[in-house]
C-alpha positions in Angstrom: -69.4 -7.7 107.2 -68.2 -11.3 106.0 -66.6 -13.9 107.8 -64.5 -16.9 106.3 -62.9 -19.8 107.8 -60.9 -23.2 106.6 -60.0 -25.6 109.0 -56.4 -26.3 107.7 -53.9 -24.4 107.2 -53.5 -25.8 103.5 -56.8 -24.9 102.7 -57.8 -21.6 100.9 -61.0 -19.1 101.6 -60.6 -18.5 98.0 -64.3 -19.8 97.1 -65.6 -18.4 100.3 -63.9 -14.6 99.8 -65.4 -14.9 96.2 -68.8 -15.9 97.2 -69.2 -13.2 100.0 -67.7 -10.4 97.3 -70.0 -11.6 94.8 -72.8 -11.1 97.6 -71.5 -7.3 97.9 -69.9 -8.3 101.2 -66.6 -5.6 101.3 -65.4 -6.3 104.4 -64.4 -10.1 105.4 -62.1 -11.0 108.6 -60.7 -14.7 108.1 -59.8 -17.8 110.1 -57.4 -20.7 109.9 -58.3 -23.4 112.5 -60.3 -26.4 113.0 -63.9 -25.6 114.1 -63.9 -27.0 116.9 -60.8 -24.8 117.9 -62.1 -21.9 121.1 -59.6 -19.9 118.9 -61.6 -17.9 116.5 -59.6 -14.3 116.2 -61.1 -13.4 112.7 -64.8 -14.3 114.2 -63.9 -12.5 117.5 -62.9 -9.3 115.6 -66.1 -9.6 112.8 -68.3 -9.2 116.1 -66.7 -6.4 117.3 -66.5 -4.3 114.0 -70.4 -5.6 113.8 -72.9 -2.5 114.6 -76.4 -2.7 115.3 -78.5 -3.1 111.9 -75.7 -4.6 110.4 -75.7 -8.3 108.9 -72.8 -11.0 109.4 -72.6 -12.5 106.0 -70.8 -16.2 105.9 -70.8 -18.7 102.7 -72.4 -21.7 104.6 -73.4 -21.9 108.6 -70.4 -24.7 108.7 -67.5 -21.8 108.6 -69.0 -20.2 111.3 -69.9 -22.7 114.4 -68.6 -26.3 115.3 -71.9 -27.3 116.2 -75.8 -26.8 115.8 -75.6 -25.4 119.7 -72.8 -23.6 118.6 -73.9 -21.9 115.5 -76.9 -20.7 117.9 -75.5 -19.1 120.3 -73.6 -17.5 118.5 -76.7 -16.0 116.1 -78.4 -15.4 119.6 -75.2 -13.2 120.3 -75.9 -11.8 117.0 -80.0 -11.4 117.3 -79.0 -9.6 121.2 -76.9 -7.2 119.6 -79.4 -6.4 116.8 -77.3 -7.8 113.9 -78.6 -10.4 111.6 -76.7 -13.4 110.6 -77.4 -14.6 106.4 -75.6 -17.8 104.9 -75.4 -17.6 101.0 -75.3 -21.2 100.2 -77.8 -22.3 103.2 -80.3 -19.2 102.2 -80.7 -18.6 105.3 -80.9 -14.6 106.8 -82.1 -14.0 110.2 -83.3 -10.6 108.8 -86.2 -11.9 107.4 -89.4 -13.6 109.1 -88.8 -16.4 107.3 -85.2 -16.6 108.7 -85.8 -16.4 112.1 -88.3 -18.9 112.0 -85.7 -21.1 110.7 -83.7 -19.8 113.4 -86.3 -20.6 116.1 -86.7 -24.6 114.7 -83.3 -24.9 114.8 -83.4 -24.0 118.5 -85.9 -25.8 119.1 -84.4 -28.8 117.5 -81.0 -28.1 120.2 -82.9 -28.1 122.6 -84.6 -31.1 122.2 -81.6 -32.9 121.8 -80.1 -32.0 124.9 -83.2 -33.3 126.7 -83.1 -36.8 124.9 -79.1 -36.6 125.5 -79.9 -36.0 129.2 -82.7 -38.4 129.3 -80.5 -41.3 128.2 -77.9 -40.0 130.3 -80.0 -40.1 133.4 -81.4 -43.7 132.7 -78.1 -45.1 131.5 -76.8 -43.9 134.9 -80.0 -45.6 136.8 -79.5 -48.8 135.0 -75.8 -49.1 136.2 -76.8 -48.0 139.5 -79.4 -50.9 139.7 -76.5 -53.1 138.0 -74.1 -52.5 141.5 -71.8 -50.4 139.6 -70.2 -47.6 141.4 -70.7 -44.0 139.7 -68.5 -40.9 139.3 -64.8 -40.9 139.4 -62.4 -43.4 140.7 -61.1 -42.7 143.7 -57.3 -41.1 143.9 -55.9 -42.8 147.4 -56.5 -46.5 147.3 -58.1 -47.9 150.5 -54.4 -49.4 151.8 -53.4 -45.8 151.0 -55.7 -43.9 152.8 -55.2 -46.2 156.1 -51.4 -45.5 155.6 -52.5 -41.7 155.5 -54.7 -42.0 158.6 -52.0 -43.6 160.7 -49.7 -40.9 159.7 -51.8 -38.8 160.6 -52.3 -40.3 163.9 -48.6 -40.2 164.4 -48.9 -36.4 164.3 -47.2 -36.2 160.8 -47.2 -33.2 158.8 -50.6 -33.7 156.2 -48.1 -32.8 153.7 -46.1 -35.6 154.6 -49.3 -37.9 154.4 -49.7 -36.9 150.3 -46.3 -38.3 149.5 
């Protein structure tokens, strides 16, 4: 089973639909949308027609996710369900030893670096802490606002009435 996306509309899977022929590939489902698009129906219906044993087969890992973290969850999705995952111009196949090791640094690589995103994120957020600044959201009601709405309130007005 083959997969091929473009991220335009203008843009052809021509080279891609090759490739993954070339690669004895028969069956390809296609997509037309940006990667970082949620809207993947091609990709949506590749896993479903994908059976145990079987191998997704895509040109280069950049057709199939918009991100590192993306690419492996999906091949986790893929590895669950006991399909392997194989990029022709990345040589990379999760059916081989040496493919899932490449799969494993590559996870390993994520996850460090969402820990040294969430480090800086946690120490940028200490430092403006220590700077005075106020953290999180702005507040919707100013404070004249919410006096007005706690008079109202006071009045015996309908809360309703106090959102206005």
């Amino acid at each position: 089973m083959g997969y091929a996306r473009v991220s335009t509309d203008e843009q052809t899977t021509a080279l891609q639909l090759d490739a993954l022929r070339a690669a004895g590939v028969d069956a390809v489902h296609e997509d037309s949308a940006s990667g970082a698009s949620r809207s993947r129906p091609g990709l949506a219906r590749a896993i479903e027609d994908l059976r145990p044993g079987d191998t997704l087969v895509v040109w280069r890992l950049d057709r199939l996710g918009r991100s590192l973290r993306d690419l492996l969850d999906i091949a986790e999705m893929l590895r669950e369900r006991d399909v392997a995952l194989r990029s022709l111009t990345d040589h990379i196949d999760t059916g081989t030893a040496a493919g899932r090791m490449l799969y494993a640094v590559l996870g390993a690589v994520a996850q460090f670096e969402r820990d040294v995103l969430r480090e800086r994120t946690v120490a940028g957020l200490a430092a403006a802490k220590k700077r005075g600044e106020k953290l999180g959201r702005r507040p919707v009601l100013t404070p004249a606002q919410i006096r007005e709405a706690k008079k109202m309130l006071g009045r015996g007005e309908n809360p309703n009435q106090c959102r206005a």
